[in-house]
TORROKE-841865 format. One record per residue (C-alpha): residue in three letters; y, x, z. Coordinates in Angstrom, 1 decimal, decimal comma. Last residue first. Example, Ala and Ser with C-alpha at 12.3 -4.5 7.8 and 13.67 -1.06 7.14 Angstrom:
aa  y  x  z
SER  -1,1  13,7  7,1
ALA  -4,5  12,3  7,8
This chain:
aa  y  x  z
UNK  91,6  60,1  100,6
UNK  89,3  61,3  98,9
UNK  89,0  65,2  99,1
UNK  89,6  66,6  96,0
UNK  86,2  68,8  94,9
UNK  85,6  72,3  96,1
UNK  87,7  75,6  96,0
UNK  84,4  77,3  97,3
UNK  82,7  76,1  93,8
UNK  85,3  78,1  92,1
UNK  85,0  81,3  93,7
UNK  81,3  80,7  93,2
UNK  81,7  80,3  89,7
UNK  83,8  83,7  89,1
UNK  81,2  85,7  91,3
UNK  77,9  84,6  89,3
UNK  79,8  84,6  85,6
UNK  81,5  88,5  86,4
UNK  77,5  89,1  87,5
UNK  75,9  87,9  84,5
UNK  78,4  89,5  82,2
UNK  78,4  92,8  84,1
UNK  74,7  92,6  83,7
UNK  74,9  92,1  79,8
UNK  77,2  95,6  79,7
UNK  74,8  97,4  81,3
UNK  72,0  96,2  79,3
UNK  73,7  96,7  76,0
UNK  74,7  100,4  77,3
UNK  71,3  100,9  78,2
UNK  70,0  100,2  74,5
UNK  72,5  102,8  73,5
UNK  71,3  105,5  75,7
UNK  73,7  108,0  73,4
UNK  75,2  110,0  76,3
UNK  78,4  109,2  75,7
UNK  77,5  105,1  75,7
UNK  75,4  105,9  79,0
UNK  78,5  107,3  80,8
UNK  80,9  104,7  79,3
UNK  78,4  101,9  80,5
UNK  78,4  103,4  84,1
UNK  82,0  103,7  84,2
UNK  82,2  99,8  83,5
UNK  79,5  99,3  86,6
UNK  81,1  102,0  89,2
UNK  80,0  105,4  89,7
UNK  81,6  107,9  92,2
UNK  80,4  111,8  91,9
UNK  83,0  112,6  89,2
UNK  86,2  110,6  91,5
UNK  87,2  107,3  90,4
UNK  91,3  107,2  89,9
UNK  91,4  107,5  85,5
UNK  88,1  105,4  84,7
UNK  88,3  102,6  87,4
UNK  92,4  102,0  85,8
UNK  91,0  102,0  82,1
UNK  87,9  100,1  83,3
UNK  87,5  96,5  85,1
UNK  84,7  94,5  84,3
UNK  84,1  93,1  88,0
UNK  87,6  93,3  88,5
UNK  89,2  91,2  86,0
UNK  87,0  88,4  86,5
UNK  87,2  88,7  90,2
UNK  91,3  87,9  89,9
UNK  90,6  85,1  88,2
UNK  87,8  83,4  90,4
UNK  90,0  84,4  93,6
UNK  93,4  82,8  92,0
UNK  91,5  80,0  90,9
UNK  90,0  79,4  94,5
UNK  93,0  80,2  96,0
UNK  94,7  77,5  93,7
UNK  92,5  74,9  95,1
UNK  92,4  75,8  98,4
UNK  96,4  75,5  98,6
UNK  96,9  72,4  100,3
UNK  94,4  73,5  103,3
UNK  96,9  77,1  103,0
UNK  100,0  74,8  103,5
UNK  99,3  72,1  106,0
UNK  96,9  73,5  108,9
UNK  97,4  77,5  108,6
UNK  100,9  77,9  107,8
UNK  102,5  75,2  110,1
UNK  100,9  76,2  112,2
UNK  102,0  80,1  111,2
UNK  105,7  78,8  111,3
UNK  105,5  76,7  114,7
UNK  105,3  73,0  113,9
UNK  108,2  70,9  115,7
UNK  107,5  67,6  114,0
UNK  110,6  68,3  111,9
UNK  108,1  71,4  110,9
UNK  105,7  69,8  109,6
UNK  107,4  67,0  107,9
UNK  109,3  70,0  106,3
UNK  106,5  71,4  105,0
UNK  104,6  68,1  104,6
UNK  107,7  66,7  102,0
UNK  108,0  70,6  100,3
UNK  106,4  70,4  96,8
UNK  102,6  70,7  96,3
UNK  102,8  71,7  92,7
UNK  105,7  74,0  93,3
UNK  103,3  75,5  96,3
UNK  100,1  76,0  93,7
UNK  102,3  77,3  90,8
UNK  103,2  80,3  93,4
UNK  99,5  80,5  94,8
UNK  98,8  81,1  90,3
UNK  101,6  83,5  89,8
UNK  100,8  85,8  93,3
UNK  97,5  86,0  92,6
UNK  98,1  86,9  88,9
UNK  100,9  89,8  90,1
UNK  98,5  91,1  92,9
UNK  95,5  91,7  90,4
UNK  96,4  95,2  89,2
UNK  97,7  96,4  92,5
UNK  94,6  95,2  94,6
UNK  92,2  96,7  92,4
UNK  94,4  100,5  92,4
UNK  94,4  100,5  95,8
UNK  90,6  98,9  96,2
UNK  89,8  102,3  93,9
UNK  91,6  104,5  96,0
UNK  89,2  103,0  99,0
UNK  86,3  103,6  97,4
UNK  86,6  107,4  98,5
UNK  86,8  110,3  96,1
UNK  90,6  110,2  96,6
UNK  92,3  108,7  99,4
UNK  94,4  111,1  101,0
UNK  97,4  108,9  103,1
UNK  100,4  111,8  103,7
UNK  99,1  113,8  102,2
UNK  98,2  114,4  98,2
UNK  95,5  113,0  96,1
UNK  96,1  109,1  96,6
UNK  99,5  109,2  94,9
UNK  98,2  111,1  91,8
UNK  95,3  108,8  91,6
UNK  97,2  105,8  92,2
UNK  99,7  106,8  89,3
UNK  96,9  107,8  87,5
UNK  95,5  104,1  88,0
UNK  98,7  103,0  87,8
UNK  99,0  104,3  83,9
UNK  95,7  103,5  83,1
UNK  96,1  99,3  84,1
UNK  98,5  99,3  81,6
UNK  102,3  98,2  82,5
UNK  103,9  94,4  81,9
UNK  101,7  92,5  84,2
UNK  101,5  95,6  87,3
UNK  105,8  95,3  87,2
UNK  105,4  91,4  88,4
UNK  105,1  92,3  92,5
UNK  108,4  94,1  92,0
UNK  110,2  91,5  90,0
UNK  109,3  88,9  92,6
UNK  110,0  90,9  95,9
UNK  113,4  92,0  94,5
UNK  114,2  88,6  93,4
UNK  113,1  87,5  97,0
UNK  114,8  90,0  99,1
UNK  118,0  89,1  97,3
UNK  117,8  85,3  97,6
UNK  116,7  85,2  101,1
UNK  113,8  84,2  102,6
UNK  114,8  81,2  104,4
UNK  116,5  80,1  100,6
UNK  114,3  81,7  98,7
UNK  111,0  79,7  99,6
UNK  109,1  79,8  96,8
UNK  109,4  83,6  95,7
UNK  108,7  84,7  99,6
UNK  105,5  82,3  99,9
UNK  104,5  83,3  96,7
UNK  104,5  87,3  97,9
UNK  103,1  86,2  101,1
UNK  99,8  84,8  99,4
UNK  99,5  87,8  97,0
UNK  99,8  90,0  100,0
UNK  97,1  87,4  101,7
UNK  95,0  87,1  98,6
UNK  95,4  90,6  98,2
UNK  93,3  92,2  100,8
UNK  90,0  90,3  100,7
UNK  90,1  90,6  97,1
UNK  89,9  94,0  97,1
UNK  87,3  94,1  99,7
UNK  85,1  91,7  96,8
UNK  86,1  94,0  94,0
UNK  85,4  97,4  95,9
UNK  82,2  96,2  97,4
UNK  80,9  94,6  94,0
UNK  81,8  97,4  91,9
UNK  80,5  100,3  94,5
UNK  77,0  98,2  94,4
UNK  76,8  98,2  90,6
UNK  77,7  102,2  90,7
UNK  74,9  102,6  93,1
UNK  72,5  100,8  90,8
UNK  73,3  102,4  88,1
UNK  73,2  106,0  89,8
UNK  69,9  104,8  91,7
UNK  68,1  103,8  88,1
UNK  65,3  101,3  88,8
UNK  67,9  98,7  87,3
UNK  68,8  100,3  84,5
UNK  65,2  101,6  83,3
UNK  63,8  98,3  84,2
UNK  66,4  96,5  82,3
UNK  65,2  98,7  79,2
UNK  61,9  97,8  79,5
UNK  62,1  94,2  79,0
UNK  60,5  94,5  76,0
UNK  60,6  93,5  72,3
UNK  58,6  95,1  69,5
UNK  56,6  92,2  68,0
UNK  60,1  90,2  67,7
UNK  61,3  93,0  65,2
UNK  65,1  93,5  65,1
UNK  66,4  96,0  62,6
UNK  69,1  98,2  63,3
UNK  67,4  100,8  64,6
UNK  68,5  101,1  68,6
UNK  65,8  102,0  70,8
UNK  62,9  100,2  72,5
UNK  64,5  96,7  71,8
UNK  65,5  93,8  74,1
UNK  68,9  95,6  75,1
UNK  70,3  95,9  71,6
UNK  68,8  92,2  70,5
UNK  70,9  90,6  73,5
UNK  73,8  93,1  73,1
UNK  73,8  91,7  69,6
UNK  73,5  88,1  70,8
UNK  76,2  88,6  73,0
UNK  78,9  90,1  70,4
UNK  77,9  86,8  68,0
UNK  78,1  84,2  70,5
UNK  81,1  85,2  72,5
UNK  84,3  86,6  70,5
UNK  83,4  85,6  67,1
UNK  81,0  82,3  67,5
UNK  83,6  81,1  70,5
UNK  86,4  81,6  67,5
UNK  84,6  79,6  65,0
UNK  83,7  76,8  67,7
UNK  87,5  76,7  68,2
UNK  88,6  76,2  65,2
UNK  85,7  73,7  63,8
UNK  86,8  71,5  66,7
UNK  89,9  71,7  65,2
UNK  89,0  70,8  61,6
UNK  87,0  67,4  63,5
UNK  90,9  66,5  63,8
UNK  90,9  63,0  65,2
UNK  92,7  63,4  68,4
UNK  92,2  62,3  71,6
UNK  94,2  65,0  73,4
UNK  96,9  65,1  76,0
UNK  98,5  61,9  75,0
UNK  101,9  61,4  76,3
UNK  103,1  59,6  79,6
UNK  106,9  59,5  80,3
UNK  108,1  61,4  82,9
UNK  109,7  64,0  80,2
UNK  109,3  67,8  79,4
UNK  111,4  68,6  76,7
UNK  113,2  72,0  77,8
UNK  114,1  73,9  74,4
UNK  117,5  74,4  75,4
UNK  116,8  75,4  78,5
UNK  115,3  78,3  77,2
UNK  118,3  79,8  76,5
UNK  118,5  83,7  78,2
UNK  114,8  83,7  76,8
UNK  115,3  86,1  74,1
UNK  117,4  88,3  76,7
UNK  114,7  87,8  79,2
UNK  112,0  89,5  77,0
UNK  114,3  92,3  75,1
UNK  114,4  93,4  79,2
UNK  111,1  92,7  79,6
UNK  110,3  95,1  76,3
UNK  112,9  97,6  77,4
UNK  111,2  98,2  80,7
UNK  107,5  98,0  79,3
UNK  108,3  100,0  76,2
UNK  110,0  102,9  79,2
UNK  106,6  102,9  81,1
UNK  104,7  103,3  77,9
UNK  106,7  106,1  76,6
UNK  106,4  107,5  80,3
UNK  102,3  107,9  80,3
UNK  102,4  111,0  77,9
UNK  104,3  113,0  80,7
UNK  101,7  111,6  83,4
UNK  98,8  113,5  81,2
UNK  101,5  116,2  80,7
UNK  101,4  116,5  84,7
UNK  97,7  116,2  85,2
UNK  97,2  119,4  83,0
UNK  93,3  119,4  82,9
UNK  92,4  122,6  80,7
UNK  89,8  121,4  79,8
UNK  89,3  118,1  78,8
UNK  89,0  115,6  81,9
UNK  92,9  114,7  83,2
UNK  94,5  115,6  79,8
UNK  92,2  113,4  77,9
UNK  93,0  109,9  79,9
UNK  96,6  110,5  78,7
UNK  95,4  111,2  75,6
UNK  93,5  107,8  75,5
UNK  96,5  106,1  76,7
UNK  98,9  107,2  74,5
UNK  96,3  106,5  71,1
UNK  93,7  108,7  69,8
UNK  92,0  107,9  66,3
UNK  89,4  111,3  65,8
UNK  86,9  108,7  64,1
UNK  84,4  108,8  66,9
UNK  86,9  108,9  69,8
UNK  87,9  105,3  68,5
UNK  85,3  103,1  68,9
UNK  84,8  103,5  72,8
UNK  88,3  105,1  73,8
UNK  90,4  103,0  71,3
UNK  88,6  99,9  72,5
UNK  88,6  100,1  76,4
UNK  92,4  101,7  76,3
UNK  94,9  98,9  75,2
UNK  98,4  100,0  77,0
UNK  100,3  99,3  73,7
UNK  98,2  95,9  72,7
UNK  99,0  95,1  76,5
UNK  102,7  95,2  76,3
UNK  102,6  93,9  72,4
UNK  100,4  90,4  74,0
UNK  103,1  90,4  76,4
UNK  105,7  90,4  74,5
UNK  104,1  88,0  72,3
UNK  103,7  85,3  75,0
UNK  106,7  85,1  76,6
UNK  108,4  84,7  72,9
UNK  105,9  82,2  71,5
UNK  106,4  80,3  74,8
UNK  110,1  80,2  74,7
UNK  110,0  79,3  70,9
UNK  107,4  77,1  71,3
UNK  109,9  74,1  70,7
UNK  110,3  75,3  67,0
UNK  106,6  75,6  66,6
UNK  105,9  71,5  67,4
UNK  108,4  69,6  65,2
UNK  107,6  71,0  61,3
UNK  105,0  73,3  62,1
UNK  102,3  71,3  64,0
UNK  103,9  68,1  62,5
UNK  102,6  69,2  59,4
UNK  99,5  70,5  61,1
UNK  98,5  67,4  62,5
UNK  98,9  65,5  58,8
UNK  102,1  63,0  58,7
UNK  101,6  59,1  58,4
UNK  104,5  57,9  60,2
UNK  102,7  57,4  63,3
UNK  101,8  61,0  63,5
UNK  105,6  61,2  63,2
UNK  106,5  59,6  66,1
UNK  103,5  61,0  68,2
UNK  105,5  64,3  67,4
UNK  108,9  63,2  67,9
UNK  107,3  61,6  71,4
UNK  105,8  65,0  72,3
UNK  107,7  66,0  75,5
UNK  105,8  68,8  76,3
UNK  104,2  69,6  79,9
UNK  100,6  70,2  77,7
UNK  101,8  71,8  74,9
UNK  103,5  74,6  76,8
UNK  100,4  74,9  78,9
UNK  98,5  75,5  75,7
UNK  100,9  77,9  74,7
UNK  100,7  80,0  77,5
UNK  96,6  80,1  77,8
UNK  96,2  80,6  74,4
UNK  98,7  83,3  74,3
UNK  96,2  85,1  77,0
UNK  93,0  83,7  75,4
UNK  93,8  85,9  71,8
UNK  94,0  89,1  73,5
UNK  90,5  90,2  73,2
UNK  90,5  89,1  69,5
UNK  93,3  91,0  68,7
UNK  91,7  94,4  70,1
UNK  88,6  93,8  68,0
UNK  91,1  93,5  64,8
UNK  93,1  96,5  65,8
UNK  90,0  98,6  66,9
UNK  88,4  97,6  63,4
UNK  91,8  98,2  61,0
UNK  91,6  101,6  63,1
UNK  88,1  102,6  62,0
UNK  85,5  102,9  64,6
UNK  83,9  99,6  63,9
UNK  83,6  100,0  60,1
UNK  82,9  97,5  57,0
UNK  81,4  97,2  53,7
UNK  79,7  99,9  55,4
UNK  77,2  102,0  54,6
UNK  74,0  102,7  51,7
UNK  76,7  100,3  49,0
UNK  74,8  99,2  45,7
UNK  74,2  96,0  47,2
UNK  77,8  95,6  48,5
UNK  79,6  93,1  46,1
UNK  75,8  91,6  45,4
UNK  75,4  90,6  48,7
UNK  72,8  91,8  51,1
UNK  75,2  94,3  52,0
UNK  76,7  91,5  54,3
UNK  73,6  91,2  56,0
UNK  73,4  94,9  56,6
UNK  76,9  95,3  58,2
UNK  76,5  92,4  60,3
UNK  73,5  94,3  62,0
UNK  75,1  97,0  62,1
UNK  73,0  100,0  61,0
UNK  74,8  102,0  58,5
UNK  78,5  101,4  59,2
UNK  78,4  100,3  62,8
UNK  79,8  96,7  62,5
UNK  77,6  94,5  64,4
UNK  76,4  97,3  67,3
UNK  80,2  97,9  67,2
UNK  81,3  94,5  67,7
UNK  78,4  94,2  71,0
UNK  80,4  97,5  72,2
UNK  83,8  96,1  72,3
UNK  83,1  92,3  73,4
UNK  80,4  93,8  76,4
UNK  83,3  96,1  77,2
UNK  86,4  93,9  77,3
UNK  83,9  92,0  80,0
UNK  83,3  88,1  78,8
UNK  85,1  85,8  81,6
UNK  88,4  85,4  79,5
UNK  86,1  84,5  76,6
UNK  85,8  81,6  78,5
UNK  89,2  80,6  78,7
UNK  88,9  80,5  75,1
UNK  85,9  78,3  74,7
UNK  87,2  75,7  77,4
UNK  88,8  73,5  74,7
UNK  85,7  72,8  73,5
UNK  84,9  70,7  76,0
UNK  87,2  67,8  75,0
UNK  84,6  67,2  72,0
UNK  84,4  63,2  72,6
UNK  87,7  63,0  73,3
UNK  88,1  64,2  69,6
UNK  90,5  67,3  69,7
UNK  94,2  67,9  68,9
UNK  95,3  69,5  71,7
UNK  92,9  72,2  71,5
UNK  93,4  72,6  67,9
UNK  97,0  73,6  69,1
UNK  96,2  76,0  71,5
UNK  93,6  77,2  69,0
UNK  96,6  77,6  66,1
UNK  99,2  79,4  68,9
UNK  96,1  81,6  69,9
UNK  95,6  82,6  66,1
UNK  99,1  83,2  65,5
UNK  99,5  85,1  68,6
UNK  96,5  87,2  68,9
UNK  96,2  88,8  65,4
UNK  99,6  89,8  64,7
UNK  100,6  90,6  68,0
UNK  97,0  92,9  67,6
UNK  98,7  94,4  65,1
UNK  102,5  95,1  66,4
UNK  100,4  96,9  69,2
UNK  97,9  98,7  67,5
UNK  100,3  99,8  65,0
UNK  102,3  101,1  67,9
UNK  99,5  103,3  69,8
UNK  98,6  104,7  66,0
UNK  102,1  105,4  65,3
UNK  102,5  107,0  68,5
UNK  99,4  109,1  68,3
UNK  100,5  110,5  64,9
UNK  104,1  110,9  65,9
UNK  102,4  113,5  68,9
UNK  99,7  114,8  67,8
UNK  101,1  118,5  67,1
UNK  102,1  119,0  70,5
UNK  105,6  119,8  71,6
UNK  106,6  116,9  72,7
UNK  103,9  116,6  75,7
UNK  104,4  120,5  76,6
UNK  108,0  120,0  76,6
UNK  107,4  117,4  79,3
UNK  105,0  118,7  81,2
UNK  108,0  121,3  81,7
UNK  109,7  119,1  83,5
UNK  110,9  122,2  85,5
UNK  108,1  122,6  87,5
UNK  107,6  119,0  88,3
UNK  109,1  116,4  85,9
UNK  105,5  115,0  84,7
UNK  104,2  115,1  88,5
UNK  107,2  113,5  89,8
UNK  106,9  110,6  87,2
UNK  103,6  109,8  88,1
UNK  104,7  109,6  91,8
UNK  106,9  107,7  91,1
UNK  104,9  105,4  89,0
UNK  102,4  105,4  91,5
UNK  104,8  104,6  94,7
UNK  106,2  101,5  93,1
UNK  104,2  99,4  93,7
UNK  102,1  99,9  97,0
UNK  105,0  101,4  98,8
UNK  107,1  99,3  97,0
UNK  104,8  96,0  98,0
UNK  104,8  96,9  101,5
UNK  108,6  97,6  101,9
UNK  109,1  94,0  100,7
UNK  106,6  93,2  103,4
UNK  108,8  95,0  105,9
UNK  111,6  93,6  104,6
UNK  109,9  90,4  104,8
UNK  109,3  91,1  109,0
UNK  113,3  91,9  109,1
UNK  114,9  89,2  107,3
UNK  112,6  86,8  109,4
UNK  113,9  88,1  112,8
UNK  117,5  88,4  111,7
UNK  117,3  84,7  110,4
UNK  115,6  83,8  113,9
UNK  118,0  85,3  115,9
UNK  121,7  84,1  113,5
UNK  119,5  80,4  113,6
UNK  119,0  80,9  117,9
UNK  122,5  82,1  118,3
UNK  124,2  79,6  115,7
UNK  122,2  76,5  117,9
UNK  123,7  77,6  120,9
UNK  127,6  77,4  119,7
UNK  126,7  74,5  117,9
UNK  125,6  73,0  121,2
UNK  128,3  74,2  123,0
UNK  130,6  72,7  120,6
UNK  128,9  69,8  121,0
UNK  129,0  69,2  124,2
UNK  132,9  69,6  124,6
UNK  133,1  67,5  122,0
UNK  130,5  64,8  123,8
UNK  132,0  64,7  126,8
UNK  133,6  61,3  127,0
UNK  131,1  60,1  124,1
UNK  128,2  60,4  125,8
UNK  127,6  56,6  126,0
UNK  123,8  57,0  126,5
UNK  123,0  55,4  123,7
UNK  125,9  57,0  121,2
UNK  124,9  60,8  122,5
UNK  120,6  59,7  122,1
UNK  121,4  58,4  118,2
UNK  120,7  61,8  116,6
UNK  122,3  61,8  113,6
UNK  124,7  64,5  113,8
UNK  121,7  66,6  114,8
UNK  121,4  67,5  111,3
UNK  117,2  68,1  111,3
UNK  116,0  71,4  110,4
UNK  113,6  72,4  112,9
UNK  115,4  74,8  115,2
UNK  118,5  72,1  115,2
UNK  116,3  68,8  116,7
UNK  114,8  70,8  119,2
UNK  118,5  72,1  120,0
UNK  119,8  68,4  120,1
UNK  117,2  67,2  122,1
UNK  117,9  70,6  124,9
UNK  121,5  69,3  125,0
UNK  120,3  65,9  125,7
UNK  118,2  66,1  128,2
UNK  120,9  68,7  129,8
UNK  123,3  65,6  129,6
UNK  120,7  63,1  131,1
UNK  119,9  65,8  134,3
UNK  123,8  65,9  134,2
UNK  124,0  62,0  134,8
């Protein structure tokens, strides 16, 4: 009989380090266990508290340490920034407010930002929209603004400005073929002006509010919609009319963002803008740390108005979004997800792949394929020389090499950060609520600041004991790893909602170990979104710059400095190779990332 009761005492235990209420554990009623079964249990409950009160200590400890992690990999460069600006009696500070430039280069920063939310949102909302509207036949399409998400920043900037340089672009000279411009030896228009950066910019941003509306459309409740399609009404009557008000939330997320990144933009006001004499906050931050005289700590000093707009921004952020509730719609009921009629939006989208894809590639194309930039493309003259001269170039080919490395290693070592960061957001409860908001808006700070301000940051951080990294690749894979970590995180976060908690819990009911359980149900769940969270987070690195730019050392090349270095130089016809190869090789990386996520397995 006591060999049955310590049986049973050890049952109930199993049965309390999994989960399972061992009130309803029929062994005490079979056994007829009742005589001692308060005694019993209160020893049991006693037991059980020690090992739950042990294990909850043991897991509050190992995610502190991973909470510790992610400020020490956070954090760390905007402190540090911030150190260097305040050092020596803040006067970086004084130095920063005291230059001449300084409301010019904030107006410029801000009417880049309020112009590209101009751009971007309204014509992302309207291709979202399109998307949802088009012919089965033409379901495709839909795909054009994602992948513009794939074309490098640079290859869109510098293919615009072979177009729109104001005496040889190639656009510019068709449109002075008309008689409004005949007369005219330049222009009509001009890619180092700021109505040019602004529009370019726009265009660049235009997939991200894409991407939020779109996803917004698609887990809508659309009956009022299909209601009044029935009733005769055009798509973009009910567009307005019954769709934009319930994109409020989405319109909201997506626009502060959109102005966060229009405020950090650095590829295009660098390339196009240097020209003209148009300087925005990053691009004098980027100045102070390679004009002489190099004053790191005014550069950092120049970084804080963007620091500050990203704090007050988020907070303006969840304020508008305090009732989003209210806009919930999403229903079980089935609704279409395309099938339209519209051929106007298939006309949309193609539009938009001719502006951000066809047109800036085919220019780089004609760029690359001729001896030297004129303006003028004759097919007698073409060659292939100018990849020969890139790819027989050791500095090219070294900094091509450094990219790969440092993006691939990068990726090595945030999929399992980004992993445990979704791991802590999803499960709260055995995290901890506290360590998990903490863990959550921490990992999020990289989406709402410019890459150039954490790549000072790293730089800053990376100079100095105790852990001196700079000149080496690995403050570069720093600075990789920080940038991407929030998308990583997002997309492996999305995965474990979609997958819910039933095999989890089955899992460990069963009497699965934590990293079992890990390792044979979750991550085989999860190949999917690690395959997405791998092909996104190599599309940003392989044409990464502002961030590559500010913590690579002078004798480090990687591709995107590469193009900057031939672009300064004047080897034009370079620069369109360069920028054509980053392309390829962003398309080569991104595609096998996806082919290693695989089909469904049937069941």
């Amino acid at each position: 009989m006591e060999a049955e009761r310590l049986e049973v005492a050890s049952d109930r235990s199993r049965a309390r380090s999994v989960g399972q209420d061992w009130a309803r554990w029929p062994v005490e009623r079979d056994l007829g266990l009742d005589s001692f079964g308060s005694i019993d249990k209160g020893l049991a409950v006693m037991a059980t508290s020690r090992v739950h009160l042990r294990h909850s200590t043991k897991r509050t400890l190992l995610w502190g340490v991973f909470l510790l992690v992610v400020v020490a990999l956070v954090v760390t460069p905007l402190v540090r920034l911030q150190q260097r600006a305040l050092s020596d009696g803040a006067d970086a500070y004084r130095t920063a407010l005291d230059d001449t430039n300084l409301t010019r280069v904030l107006v410029t920063t801000l009417a880049l930002a309020v112009g590209s939310v101009a751009i971007a949102v309204p014509v992302g909302t309207g291709l979202a929209w399109a998307a949802f509207n088009l012919p089965r036949r033409v379901q495709s399409l839909a795909l054009i603004p994602l992948i513009t998400l794939m074309i490098p920043p640079l290859a869109q900037i510098t293919g615009w400005a072979f177009l729109l340089s104001p005496r040889v672009g190639y656009l510019n000279q068709m449109l002075r073929w008309l008689p409004w411009w005949s007369d005219n030896e330049t222009g009509p228009l001009n890619a180092y002006s700021v109505p040019a950066i602004i529009g370019l910019t726009g265009l660049i941003l235009v997939p991200f509010v894409f991407l939020f509306v779109q996803t917004s459309l698609q887990t809508m409740d659309l009956s009022l919609a299909e209601a009044a399609r029935t009733s005769g009404a055009s798509i973009w009557r009910i567009f307005f009319v019954v769709v934009l008000p319930l994109l409020r939330p989405a319109l909201i997320f997506s626009s502060v963002i959109v102005l966060l990144l229009g405020l950090g933009q650095f590829t295009a006001p660098l390339l196009l803008g240097r020209q003209s004499q148009v300087n925005v906050v990053t691009t004098e931050m980027y100045r102070r740390t390679v004009d002489p005289p190099v004053d790191f700590g005014v550069a950092a000093a120049w970084g804080t108005p963007l620091l500050l707009a990203g704090i007050v921004l988020i907070a303006v952020q969840r304020f508008a979004l305090r009732d989003a509730h209210r806009f919930e719609t999403m229903s079980t009921r089935g609704h279409r997800t395309g099938g339209g009629r519209s051929r106007a939006a298939a006309l949309a989208l193609l539009t938009y792949g001719a502006l951000a894809i066809l047109l800036p590639i085919l220019s780089l194309l004609s760029v690359a394929l001729t001896p030297f930039w004129s303006g003028q493309i004759d097919l007698a003259n073409l060659t292939l020389q100018n990849f020969g001269n890139v790819y027989t170039d050791p500095v090219a080919l070294r900094g091509i090499r450094t990219s790969m490395i440092a993006s691939l290693a990068a990726l090595l070592l945030v999929l399992p950060l980004g992993y445990l960061g979704a791991i802590a957001i999803w499960e709260k409860p055995r995290v901890g609520r506290k360590i998990s908001g903490i863990i959550d808006f921490i990992v999020g700070i990289p989406l709402v600041l410019p890459g150039v301000l954490f790549g000072a940051g790293v730089l800053f951080a990376l100079s100095e004991g105790p852990l001196v990294l700079y000149g080496t690749i690995g403050a570069v894979m720093v600075a990789y790893v920080i940038l991407v970590l929030p998308h990583v995180t997002r997309i492996l976060g999305s995965g474990l909602a979609s997958m819910g908690t039933s095999m989890v819990d089955a899992a460990r009911t069963s009497g699965s170990r934590t990293f079992r359980t890990h390792f044979v149900v979750v991550l085989p769940g999860l190949r999917r979104s690690l395959a997405a969270a791998a092909a996104l987070s190599l599309a940003i690195l392989m044409h990464e710059f502002s961030a590559s730019l500010m913590v690579r050392s002078p004798s480090m090349e990687l591709m995107g400095t590469m193009l900057y270095l031939y672009w300064n130089f004047g080897s034009l016809s370079n620069v369109a190779v360069m920028a054509l190869t980053m392309c390829m090789l962003t398309l080569v990386v991104v595609s096998l990332a996806m082919l290693a996520g695989g089909r469904r397995k049937e069941a």
